[in-house]
MARVEX-213816 format. One record per residue: x, y, z of N, C-alpha, C, CB in turn; residue in three letters. Coordinates in steps of 0.05 Angstrom, whole numbers, plus 5000, padded with zeros to 4 digits. Glycine has a CB too. Layout:
BEGIN
XYZXYZXYZXYZALA ...
END
This chain:
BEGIN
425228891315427228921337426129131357429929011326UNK 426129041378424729231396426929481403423529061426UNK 426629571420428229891442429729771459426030121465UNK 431629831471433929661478432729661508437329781472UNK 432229571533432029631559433729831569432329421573UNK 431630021586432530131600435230021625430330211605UNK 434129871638434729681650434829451648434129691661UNK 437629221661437028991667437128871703438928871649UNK 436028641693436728381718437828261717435728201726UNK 440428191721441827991726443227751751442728091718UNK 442327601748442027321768443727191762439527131767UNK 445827151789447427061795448426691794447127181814UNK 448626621780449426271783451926221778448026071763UNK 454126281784456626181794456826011821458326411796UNK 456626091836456326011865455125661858453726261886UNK 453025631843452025401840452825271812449325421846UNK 452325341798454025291766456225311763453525441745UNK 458325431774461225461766461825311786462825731765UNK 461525171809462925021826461924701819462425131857UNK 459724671801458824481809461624271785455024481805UNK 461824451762463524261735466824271744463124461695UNK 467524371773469724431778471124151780469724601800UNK 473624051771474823741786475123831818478523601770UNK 477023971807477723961837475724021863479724161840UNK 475924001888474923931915474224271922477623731938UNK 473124361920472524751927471824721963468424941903UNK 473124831983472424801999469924972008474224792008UNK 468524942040467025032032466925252048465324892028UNK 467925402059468925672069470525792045470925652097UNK 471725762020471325821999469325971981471625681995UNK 467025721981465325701970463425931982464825441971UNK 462726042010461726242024463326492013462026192054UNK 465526532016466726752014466326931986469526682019UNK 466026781970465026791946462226871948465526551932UNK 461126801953457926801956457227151971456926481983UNK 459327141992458827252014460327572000460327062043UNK 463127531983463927801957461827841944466227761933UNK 460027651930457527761913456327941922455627601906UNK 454827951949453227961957453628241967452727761970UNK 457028351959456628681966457128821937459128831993UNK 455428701919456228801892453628901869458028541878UNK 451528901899449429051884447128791872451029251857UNK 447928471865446728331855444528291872448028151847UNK 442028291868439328231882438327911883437028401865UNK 439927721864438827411867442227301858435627301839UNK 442827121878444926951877444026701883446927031893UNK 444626481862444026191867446826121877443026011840UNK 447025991908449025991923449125671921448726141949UNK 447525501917448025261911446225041898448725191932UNK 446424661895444924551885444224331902445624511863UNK 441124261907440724071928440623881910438424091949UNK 442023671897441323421880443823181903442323481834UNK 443423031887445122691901448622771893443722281873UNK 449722771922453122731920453622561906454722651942UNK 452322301893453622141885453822281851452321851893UNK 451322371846450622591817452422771815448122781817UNK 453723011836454823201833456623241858453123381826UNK 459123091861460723121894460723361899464123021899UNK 460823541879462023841893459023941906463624121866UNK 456823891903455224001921454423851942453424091911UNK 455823701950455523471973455023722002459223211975UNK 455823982001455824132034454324352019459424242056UNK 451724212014450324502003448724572033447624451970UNK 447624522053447124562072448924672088446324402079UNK 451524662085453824742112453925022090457724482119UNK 454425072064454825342051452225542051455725302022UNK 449025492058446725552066447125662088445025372067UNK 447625492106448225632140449325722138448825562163UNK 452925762126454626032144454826212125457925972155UNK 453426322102452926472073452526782098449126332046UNK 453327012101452327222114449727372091455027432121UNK 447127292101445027332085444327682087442527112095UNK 444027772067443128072068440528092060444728262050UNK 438328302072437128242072435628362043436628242094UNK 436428562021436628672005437528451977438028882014UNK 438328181976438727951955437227721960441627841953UNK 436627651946435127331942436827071938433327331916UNK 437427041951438726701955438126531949439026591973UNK 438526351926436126101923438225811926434126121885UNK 436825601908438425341915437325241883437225131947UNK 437325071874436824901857435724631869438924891842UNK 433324621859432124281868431224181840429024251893UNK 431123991837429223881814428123581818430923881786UNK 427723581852425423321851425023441887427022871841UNK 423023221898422123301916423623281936420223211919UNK 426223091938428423121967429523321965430822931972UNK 430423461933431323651934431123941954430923661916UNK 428123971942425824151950425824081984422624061932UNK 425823861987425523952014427623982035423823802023UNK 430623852030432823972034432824312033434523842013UNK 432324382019432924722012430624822030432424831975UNK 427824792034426024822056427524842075424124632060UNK 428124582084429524572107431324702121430224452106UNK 433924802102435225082106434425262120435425192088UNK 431225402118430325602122430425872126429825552130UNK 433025862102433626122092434826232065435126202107UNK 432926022051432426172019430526252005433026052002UNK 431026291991428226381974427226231951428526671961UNK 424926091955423225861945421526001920421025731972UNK 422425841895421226021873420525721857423726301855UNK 417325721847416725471843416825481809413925401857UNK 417825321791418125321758417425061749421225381747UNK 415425161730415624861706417424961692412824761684UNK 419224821687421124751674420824441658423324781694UNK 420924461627421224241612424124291595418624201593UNK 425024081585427423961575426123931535428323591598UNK 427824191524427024031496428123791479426924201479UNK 430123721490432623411478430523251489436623331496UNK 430323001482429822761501432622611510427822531485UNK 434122661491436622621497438622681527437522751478UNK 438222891522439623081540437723041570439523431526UNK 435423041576433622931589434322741596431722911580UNK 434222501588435522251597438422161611435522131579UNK 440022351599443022461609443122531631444222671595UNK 441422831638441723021653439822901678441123301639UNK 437822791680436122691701434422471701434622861707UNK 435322271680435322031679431521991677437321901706UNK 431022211663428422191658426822151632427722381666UNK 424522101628423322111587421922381599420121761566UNK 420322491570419422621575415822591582420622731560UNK 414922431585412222351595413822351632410621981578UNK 414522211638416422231668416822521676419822071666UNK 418422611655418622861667416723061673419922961657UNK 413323111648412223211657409923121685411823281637UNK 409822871692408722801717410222821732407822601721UNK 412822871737413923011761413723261765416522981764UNK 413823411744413323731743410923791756413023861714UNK 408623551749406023611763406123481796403423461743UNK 407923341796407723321830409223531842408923031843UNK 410923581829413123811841410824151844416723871809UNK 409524221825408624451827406024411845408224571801UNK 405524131853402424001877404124121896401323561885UNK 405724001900407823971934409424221938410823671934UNK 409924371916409624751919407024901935409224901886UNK 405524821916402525001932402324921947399825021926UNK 401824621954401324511986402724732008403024161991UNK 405824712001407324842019406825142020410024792013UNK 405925332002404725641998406325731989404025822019UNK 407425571973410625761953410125811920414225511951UNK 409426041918409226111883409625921867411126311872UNK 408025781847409025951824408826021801410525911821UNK 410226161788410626291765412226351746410326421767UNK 413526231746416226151723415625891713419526141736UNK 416825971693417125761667419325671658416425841645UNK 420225491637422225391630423225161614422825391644UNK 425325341581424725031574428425091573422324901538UNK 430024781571432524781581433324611564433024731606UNK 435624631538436424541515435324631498436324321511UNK 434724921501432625021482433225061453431625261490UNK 435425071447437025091418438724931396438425231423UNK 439524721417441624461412442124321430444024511403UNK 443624081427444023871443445323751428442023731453UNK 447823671447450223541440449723311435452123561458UNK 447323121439446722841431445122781418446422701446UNK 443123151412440923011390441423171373437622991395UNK 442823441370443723661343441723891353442823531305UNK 440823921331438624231331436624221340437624351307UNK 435724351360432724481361431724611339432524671381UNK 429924541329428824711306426724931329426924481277UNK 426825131307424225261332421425181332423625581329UNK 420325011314418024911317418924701343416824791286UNK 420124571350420224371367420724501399422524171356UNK 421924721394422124981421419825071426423825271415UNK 417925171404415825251416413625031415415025491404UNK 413424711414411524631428412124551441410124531424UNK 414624501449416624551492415124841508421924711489UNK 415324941495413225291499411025301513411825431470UNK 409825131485407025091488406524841515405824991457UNK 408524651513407524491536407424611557408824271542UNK 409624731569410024901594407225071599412825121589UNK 405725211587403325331584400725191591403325401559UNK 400825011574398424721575399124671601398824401552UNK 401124541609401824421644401724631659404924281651UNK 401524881656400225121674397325161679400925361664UNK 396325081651394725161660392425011673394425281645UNK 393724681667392124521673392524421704392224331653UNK 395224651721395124641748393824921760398024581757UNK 392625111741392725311751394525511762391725271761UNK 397125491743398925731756399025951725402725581769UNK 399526151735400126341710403826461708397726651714UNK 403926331694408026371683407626681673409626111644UNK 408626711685410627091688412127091674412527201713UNK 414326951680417326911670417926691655419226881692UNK 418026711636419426391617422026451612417926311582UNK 423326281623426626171615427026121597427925971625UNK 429526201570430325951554432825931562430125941523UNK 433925671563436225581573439325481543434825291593UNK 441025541546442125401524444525291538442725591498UNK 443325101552444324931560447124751545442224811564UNK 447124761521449824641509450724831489449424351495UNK 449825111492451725321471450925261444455325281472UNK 448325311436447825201411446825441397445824941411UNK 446225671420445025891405446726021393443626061418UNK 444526221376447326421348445226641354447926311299UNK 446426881353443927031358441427071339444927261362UNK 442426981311439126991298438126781314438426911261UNK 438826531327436526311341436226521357437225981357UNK 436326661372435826881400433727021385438827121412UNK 434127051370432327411358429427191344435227711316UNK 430326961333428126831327426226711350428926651310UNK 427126551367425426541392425326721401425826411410UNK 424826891420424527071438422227231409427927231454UNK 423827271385420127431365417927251365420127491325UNK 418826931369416426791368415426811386416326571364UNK 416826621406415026731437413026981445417126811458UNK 415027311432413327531440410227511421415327831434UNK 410427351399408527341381406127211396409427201357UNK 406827001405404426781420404426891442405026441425UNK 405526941469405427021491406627311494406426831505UNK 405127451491406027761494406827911515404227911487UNK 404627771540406027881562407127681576404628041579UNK 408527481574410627351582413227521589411127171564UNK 414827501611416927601607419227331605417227821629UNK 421327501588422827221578425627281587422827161541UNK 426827091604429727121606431126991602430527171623UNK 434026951591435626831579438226761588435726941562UNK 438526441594441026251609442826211585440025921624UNK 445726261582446926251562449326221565446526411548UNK 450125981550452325881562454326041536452425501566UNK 458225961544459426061528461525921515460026241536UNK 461125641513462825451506463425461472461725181516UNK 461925621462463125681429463425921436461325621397UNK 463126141443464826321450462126641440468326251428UNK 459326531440457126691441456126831445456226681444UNK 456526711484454826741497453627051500455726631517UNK 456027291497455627591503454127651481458227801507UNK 455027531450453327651420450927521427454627551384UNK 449927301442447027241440445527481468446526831445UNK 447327481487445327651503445227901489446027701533UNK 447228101485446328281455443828291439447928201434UNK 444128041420441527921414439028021429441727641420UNK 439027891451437027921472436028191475437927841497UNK 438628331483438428661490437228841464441728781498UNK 437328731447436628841421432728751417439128671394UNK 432528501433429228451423428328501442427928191413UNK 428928621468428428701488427828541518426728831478UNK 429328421512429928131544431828361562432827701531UNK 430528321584432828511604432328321628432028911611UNK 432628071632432927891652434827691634429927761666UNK 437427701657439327481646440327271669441927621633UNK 440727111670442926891691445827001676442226431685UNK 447127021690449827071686452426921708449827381687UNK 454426831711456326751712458726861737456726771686UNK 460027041755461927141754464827041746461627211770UNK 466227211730468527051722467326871697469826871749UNK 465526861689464826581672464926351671465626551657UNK 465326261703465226021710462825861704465726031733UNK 463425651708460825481700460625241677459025701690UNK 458325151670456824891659456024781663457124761651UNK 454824541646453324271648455423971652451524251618UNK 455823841682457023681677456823401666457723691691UNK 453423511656452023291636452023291608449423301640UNK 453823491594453123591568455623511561452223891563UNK 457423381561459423211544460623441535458222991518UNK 461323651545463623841538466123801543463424041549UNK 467723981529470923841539471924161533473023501514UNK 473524211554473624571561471224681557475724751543UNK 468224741562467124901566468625081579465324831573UNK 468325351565468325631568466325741599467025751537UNK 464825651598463025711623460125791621464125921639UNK 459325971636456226141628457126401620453926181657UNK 455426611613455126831611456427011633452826851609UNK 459127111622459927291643459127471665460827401633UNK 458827491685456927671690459028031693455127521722UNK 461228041703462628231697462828401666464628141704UNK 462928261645463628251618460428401608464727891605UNK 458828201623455428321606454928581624451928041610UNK 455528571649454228801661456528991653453528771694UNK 458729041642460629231637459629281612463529161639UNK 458729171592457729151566455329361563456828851560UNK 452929341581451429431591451329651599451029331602UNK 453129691620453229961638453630201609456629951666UNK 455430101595457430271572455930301553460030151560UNK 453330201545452030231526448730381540452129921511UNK 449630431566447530581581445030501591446930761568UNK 445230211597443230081604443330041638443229831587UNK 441730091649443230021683442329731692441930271713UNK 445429701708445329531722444729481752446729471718UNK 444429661766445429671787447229561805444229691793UNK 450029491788451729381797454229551792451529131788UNK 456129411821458529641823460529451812459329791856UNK 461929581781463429371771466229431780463229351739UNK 467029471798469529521816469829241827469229781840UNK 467129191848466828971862466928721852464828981873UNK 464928721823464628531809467628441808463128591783UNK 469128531786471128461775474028341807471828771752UNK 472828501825474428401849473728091855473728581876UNK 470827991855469527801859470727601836466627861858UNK 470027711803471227491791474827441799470627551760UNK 475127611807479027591805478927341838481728071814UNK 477227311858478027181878475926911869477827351908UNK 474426911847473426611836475226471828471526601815UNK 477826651807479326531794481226431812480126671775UNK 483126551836483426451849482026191864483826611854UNK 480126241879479325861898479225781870475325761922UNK 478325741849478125481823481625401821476725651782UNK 482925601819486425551808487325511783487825331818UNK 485425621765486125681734485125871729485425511712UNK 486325941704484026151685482026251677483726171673UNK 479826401688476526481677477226521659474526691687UNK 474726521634475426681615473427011608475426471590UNK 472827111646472327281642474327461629471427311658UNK 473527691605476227861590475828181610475627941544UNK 474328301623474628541638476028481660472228661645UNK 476028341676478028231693480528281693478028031692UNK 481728201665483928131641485028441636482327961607UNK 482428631620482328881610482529101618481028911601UNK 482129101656480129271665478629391650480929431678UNK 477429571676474229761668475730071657471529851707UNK 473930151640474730371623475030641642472430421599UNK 473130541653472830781677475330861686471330701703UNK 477630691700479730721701481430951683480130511701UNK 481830871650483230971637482531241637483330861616UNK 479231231631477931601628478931741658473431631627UNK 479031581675480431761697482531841696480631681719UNK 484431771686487831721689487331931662489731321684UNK 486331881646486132011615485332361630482831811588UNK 483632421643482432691658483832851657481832711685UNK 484932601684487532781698490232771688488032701726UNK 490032751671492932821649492433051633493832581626UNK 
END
């Protein structure tokens, strides 16, 4: 078990993950305002939306109209989500996000076929046209990524031998384009992790790839998600994707009430209190999740929101 981080990162995907599994219609001056509360809360990378097919995902049908009127600071990173080449070049087009190039592989074949109607021989020759038509354009990269890394709702368990030669592919297809992965993702895409799977990947990984840095997507639909980033914080991962409010999911993963992603209020309050910095002001945060819950019109199941911040009580507690 490693030393806990000094610090973390935490990366923003509500804006694009919590709106995307929404039924209802999120408008999209909504959808900004939100974007546009993050963005005074100290977070340095907010994924504000997803360039894929309206007919795939209606709610990101005005990912271009929420791009343009987003008030961009120039101190956060804004990105988009693509995962084929119209994507990619939709979000280009914008010309005001930040272009971060990833192999990303899928360890389900299942879930793969679900989620982007791909096998996995398909998928890795798109990865290799996708990371050609990156460099062509002069855009990094260096991230990695494997996504179902733990379970899958249509094929069961990831064993970790089958995670790490998802690992290992991502590596091999680097290196046989010439990029060097910095950052490897694992994704748990359908809530399958427990934190021994956390503490066991992330020791394997550090075992084979040492200086990899590894960050962790974690959903919370069995109700985990904070004991596996824990996990994390304990083997020493201090890059997370997180949630605000806990919005979020896969509207490919056959869930029924998913819980969402990884809180991002709940982990960075978790954090702050156990003395790790965030550089985030959880005043704002928790303001941000309280006006997500509002535009959605139900319940997050962010719980600080719910609890408030302690900070409060020790004040009130002072001055008494």
């Amino acid at each position: 078990m490693s030393d806990l981080p000094s610090r973390v990162t935490i990366n923003e995907d509500g804006p694009r993950e919590g709106f995307q599994i929404e039924s209802a219609t999120i408008a999209t001056g909504q959808k900004v305002e939100l974007v546009d509360a993050l963005s005074e809360t100290g977070l340095k990378e907010i994924q504000v939306t997803s360039f894929v097919h309206p007919k795939r995902v209606p709610s990101m049908a005005d990912a271009e109209e929420v791009v343009r009127l987003v008030r961009m600071r120039s101190d956060v990173r804004y990105t988009g989500l693509f995962l084929n080449e119209q994507g990619l070049r939709r979000a280009l087009a914008t010309g005001r996000l930040h272009i971060r190039g990833s192999i990303s592989l899928t360890a389900s074949a299942a879930f793969l076929a679900r989620n982007q109607n791909a096998t996995p021989d398909g998928q890795r020759q798109a990865r290799c046209d996708m990371v050609r038509l990156l460099q062509s354009e002069g855009i990094p990269v260096d991230a990695g990524g494997v996504n179902a890394a733990f379970g899958c709702n249509f094929e069961g368990e990831i064993p970790l031998e089958r995670l790490m030669a998802t690992v290992r592919d991502v590596f091999d297809l680097a290196d046989e384009l010439g990029v060097r992965i910095e950052t490897l993702g694992l994704s748990d895409t359908m809530a399958w992790a427990t934190p021994k799977a956390i503490r066991s990947a992330v020791g394997a990984i550090r075992s084979r790839y040492p200086d990899v840095r590894i960050s962790l997507h974690l959903h919370d639909t069995r109700g985990l998600a904070l004991a596996n980033a824990l996990a994390g914080l304990q083997m020493g991962v201090d890059d997370f994707d997180a949630s605000i409010g806990g919005l979020g999911g896969c509207p490919f993963a056959a869930h029924k009430g998913a819980a969402g992603n990884l809180c991002t209020e709940d982990f960075a309050f978790m954090c702050e209190e156990m003395g790790i910095d965030t550089g985030l002001d959880l005043e704002r945060l928790v303001a941000a999740a309280e006006l997500a819950e509002r535009i959605v019109g139900h319940p997050l199941p962010g719980s600080v929101k719910m609890g408030g911040l302690l900070s409060r009580y020790r004040a009130a507690a002072n001055a008494a």
